[in-house]
C-alpha positions as CSV (number, residue, x, y, z in Angstrom):
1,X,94.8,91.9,109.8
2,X,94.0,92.7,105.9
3,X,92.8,96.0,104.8
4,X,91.3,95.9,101.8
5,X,93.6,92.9,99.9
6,X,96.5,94.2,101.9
7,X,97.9,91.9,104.6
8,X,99.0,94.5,107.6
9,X,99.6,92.5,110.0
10,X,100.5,88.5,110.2
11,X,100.6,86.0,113.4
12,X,100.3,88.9,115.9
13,X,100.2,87.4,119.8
14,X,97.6,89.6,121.4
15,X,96.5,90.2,124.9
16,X,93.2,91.5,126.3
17,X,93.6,93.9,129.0
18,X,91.0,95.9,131.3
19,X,92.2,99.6,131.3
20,X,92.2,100.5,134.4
21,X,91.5,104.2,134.3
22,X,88.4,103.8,131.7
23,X,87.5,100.2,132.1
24,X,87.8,99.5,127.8
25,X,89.3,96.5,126.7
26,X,92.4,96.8,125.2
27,X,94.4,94.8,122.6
28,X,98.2,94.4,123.4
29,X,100.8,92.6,121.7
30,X,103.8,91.0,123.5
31,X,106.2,93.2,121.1
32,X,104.8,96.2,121.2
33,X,103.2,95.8,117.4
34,X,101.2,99.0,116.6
35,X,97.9,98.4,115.4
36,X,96.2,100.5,113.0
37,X,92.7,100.0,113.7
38,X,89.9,102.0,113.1
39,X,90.3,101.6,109.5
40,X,87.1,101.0,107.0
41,X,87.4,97.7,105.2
42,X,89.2,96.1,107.7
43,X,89.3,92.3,109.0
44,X,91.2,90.5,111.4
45,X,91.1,87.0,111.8
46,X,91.5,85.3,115.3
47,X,92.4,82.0,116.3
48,X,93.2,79.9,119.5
49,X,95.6,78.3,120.5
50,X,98.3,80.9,119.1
């Protein structure tokens, strides 16, 4: 994820989830990385395979 020209975040394995008490989808990493988000002038970049 960059912010900006910043790189925040770099080969992050994420996971989508259903929450099950509001039904959102919900980004979780395998070691507990907190994401930022909700920043302006952000970008994140996905690819697959990981």
């Amino acid at each position: 994820m960059t912010h900006g020209t910043q790189t925040l975040y770099s080969n992050v394995k994420l996971t989508a989830e259903r929450d099950a008490a509001t039904g959102d989808l919900v980004w979780k990493s395998k070691d507990n990385t907190t994401l930022v988000g909700g920043l302006s002038d952000e970008h994140y970049y996905l690819y697959y395979p990981y």
